[in-house]
N, C-alpha and C positions, 0 to 999 in steps of 0.2 A: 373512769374516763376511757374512752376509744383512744387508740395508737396515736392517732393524729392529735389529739391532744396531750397526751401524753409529750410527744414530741415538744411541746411550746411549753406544757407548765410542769412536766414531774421534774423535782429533783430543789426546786427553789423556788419557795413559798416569800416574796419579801414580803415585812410588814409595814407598818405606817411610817411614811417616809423612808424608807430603805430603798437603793437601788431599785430598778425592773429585772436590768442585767443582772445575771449572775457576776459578783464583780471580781474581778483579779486579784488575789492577794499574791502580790510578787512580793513575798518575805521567806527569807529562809528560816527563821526565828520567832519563835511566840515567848511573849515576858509573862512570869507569873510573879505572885506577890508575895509567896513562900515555898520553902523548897517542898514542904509537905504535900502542896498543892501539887507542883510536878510531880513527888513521889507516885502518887495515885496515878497519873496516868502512867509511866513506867510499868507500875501493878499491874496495870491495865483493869484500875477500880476506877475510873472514870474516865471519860469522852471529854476530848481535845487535843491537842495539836502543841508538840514540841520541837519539831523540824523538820523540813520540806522533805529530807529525803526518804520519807516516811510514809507522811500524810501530807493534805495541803486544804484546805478549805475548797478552793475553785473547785480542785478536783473529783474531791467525795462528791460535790452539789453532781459535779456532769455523771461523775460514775453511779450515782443515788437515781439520775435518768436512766441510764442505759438498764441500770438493775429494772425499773419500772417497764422499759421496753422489754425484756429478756423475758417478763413475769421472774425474776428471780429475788433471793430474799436480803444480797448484798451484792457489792463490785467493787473492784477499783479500777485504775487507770494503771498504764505502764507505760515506757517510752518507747515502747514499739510492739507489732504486731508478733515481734518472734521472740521479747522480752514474754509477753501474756500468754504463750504458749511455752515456751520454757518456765515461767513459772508454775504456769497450768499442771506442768507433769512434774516437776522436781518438788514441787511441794509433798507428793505423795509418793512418789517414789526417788530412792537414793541408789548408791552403790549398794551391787548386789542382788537389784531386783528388778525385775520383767514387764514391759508394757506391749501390748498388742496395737497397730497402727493400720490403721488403710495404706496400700500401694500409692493410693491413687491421691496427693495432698503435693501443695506448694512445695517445690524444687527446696527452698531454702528451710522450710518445715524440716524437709527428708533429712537434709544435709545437715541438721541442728540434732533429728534423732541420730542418725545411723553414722555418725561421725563425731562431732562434739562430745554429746552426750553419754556414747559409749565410751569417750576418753575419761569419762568423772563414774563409768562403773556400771549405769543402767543398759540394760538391753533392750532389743525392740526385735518382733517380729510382724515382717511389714506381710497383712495379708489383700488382696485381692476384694472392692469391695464389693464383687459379685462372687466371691467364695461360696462353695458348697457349706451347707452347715457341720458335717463332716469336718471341714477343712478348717474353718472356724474354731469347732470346739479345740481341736486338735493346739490350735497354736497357744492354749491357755496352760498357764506351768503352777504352780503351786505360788509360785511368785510374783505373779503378775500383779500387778497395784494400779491399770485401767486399761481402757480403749479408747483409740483416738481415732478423728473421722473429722474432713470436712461437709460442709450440709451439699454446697457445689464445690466440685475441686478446682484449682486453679492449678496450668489452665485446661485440664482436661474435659471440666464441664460433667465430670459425673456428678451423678445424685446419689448422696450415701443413705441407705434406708436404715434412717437413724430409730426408730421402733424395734428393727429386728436387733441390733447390735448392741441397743440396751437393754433388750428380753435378755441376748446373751452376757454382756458385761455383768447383772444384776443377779442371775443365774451362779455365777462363781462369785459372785460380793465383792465388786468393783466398780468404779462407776464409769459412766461413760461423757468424753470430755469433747467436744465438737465446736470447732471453728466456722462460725457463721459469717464470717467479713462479706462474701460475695451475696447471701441471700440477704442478711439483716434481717431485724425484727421485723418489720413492714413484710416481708414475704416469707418468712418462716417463723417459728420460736422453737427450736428444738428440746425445750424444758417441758416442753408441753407433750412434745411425742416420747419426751424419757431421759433426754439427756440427763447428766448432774450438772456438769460443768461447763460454759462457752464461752468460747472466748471469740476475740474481733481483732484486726487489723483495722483501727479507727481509720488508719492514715485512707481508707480505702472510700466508699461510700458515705461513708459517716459526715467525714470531714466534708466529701465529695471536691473541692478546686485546688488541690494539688500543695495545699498550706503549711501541716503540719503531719509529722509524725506523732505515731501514738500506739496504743492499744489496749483493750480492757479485759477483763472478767470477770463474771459472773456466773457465781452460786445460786443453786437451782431451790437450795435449802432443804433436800428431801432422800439423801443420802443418810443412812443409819450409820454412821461414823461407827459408835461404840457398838454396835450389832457385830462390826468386823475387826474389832479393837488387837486382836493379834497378826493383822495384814496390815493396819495402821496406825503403828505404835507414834508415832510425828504430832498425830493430832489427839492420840486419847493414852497417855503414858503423860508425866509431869515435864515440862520445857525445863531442862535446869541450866538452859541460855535465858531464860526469859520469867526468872525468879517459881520455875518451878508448877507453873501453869499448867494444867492438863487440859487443851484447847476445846475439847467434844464435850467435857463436862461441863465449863464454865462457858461458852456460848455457843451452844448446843448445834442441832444441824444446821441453824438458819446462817450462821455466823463464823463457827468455826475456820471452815476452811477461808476465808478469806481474814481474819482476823491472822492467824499463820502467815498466811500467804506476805502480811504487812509486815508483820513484828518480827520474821526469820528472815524471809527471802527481800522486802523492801528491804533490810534496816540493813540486809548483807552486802548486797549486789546494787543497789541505790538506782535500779532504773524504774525513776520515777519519771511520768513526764511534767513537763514544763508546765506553771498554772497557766501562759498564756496559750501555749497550746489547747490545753483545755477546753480554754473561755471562744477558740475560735473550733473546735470541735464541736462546741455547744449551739454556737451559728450554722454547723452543719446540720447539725440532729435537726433541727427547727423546722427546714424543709425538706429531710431525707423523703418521706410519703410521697410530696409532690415529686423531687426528681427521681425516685426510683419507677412510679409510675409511666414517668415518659424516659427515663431506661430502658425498661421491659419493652415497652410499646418501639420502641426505634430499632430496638437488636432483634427483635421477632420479625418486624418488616425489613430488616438487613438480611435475616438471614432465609425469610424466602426469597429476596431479589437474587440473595447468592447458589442457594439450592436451582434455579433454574438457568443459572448461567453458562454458557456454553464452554467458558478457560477455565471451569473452578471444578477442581477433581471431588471434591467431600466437602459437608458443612456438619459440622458439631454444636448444637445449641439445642438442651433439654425442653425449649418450648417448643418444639418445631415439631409436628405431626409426623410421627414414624422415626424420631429419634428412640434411639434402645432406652433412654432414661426419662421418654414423655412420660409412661405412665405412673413412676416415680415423682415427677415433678408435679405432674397434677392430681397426687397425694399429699404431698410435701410442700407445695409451690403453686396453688391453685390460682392468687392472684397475681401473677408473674414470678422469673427467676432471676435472671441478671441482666446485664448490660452486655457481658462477655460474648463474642459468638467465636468459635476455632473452626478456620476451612486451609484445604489446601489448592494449592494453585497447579494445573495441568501444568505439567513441562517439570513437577519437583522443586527440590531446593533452588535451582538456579530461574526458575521461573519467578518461583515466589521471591526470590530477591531484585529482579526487573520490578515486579507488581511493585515489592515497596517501594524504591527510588523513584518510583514515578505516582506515589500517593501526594497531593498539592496540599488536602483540606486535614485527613488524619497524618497526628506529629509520630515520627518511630520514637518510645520512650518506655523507659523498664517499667513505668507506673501505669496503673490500670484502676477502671472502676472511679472516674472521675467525672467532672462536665465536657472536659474536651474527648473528641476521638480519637485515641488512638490505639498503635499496631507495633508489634513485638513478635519476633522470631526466638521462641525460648529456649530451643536446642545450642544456641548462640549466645545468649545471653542470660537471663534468668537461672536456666536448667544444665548451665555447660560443664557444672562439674561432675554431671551425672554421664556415666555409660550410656551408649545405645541401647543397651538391654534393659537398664533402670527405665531410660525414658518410657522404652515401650510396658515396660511392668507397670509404670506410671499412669500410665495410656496419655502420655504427649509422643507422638511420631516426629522423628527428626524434622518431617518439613512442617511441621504445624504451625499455621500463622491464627496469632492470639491477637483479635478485631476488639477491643474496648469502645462500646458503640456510645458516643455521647449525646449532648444534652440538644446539639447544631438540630436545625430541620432533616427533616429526616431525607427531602426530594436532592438536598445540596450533600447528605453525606453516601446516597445511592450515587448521585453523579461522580463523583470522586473516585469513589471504584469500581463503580463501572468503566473509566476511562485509562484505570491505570492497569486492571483487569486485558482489556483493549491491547495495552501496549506492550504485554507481559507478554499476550499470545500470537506477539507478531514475529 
């Protein structure tokens, strides 16, 4: 099946008389008829469902899509987009050992590595993702257990060239784990240029109207786990939490890591998300194609209206002809990139804050990558507990204003800023 279908039918087949919908099972609890029967699945010698904070039926169906959209060979769900990338890395690496990061990724990503995360032991070295190869190989330790990378960053709008960085992750026998939220399957699949691992911020496009929280993952199935079994003792050494299971032997590449990722970290930390959340993320998937297409299509012509505007100091947006990361995007990203456009306003941060208070049609709001338009100052908000120095290592510029171009006509959201643009430069 093409993307677009996949969108409508992967993930739930019903049969004769069965629901169309994928249906909600809002139960915390599955009854069986003998305890042997549960026993197996505990083993995990059989397939089924003993409590939501787990597993969940809705959820496998939606994540069994995204896996389908990914090309990847399993998924789950999580209850947020910075739940699916903390599981993403903790699953493979613990206290004690080294992960390599791009600079350049969401404000709350950083602040989850380079502060949380190093309170439970793991290290991170954030590199630059136009690094020298030099500078690259450099940041790799004997320790290191992956590399992480968004496909577009948020909100910097770089393009991570995800090819070169799992040449180099795979290189040292590690994989490479990449957060696709902003492109999505419809305009990227980073499994396909090399990633192992990606993950989503569902709540973001997927969802697309602003509904629910969420987040996913998915395994690429193509990682030699046991090829590097002394860097990955987690998943190819016996679980003896988890009666003793050696995860890479018993469901091999396609399955492993995310079978772990359920029976450790779900069964530990229980950020599961909600089955109804799900069943309305599943409503999103359904028309993601269509509205990513007139995404791309509305923040391209936003953001030449704004490149030729007289008050608007810089525009940042990978489709735009003579951005540093076009010819990235249109290797990466050939049928569009995002919705996101980053520009700054003449006059600086006090300019740019006239601009917003006088925006009518986009709402100011931390969320981004939805149907409505809107606009965020993330030096402010978002990104405030980072340094000026982080920002710029990040490449967000203290005054950058992060434009979320929505689903509106595109003549009524040019008017909009162009008049509050207007009013900024007065």
């Amino acid at each position: 099946m093409e993307l677009e279908t996949k969108c409508i039918q992967a993930g739930y087949s019903p049969k004769n008389g069965e629901p169309r919908m994928i249906p909600i099972i809002q139960s915390t609890t599955f009854k069986y008829d003998t305890s042997e029967d549960m026993g197996k699945l505990f083993d995990l010698e059989a397939s089924g469902y003993f409590y939501t904070r787990l597993q969940n039926p809705t959820n496998d169906m939606v994540a069994a899509k995204i896996a389908a959209l990914e090309g990847g060979t399993a998924a789950m769900l999580t209850s947020s987009g910075q739940a699916a990338n903390f599981f993403a890395v903790f699953n493979i690496a613990t206290a004690g050992d080294h992960v390599i990061a791009s600079s350049s990724i969401y404000g709350g990503t950083f602040n989850l590595f380079n502060v949380t995360m190093r309170k439970m032991g793991v290290d991170f070295t954030f590199v630059s993702p136009d690094c020298s190869e030099a500078e690259l190989e450099a940041a790799f330790r004997p320790n290191t257990k992956a590399v992480f990378g968004e496909t577009i960053a948020n909100p910097a709008l770089t393009v991570f060239d995800i090819e070169r960085f799992a040449k180099a992750a795979h290189a040292h026998g590690v994989p490479l784990i990449v957060d696709n939220t902003f492109a999505t399957p419809v305009n990227c699949r980073p499994i396909e240029w090399g990633a192992d691992i990606v993950t989503h911020s569902t709540t973001k496009y997927m969802d697309g109207h602003d509904s629910c929280v969420g987040g996913a993952i998915i395994d690429g199935g193509k990682f030699d786990w046991m090829a590097h079994k002394d860097r990955f003792p987690g998943l190819c050494t016996p679980d003896e939490s988890y009666h003793g299971i050696t995860y890479a032997t018993k469901f091999g590449k396609e399955g492993a890591f995310i079978t772990k990722a359920t029976a450790q970290l779900m069964r530990d930390f229980g950020a599961i998300q909600a089955p109804f959340n799900a069943f309305i993320l599943n409503l999103g998937l359904e028309s993601l194609p269509v509205r990513m297409a007139r995404h791309c299509e509305n923040a391209l012509a936003v953001a030449r209206f704004l490149s030729k505007h007289p008050a608007v100091a810089w525009v940042n947006y990978p489709g735009l002809e003579g951005n540093k990361y076009y010819a990235l995007a249109q290797k990466y990203l050939p049928g569009g990139s995002c919705g996101v456009v980053s520009f700054g306003v003449k006059g600086g941060r006090k300019a740019a804050e006239q601009f917003m208070k006088n925006l009518k049609l986009a709402m100011i709001a931390t969320h981004v990558a939805d149907a409505h338009t809107c606009v965020l100052h993330p030096a402010s908000s978002t990104h405030r507990q980072l340094s000026d120095a982080e920002l710029e290592a990040g490449g967000v510029a203290p005054d950058l204003i992060r434009l979320s171009v929505g689903l509106e006509n595109i003549k009524d959201i040019i008017e909009d800023l162009d008049q509050a643009l207007q009013a900024a430069s007065v």
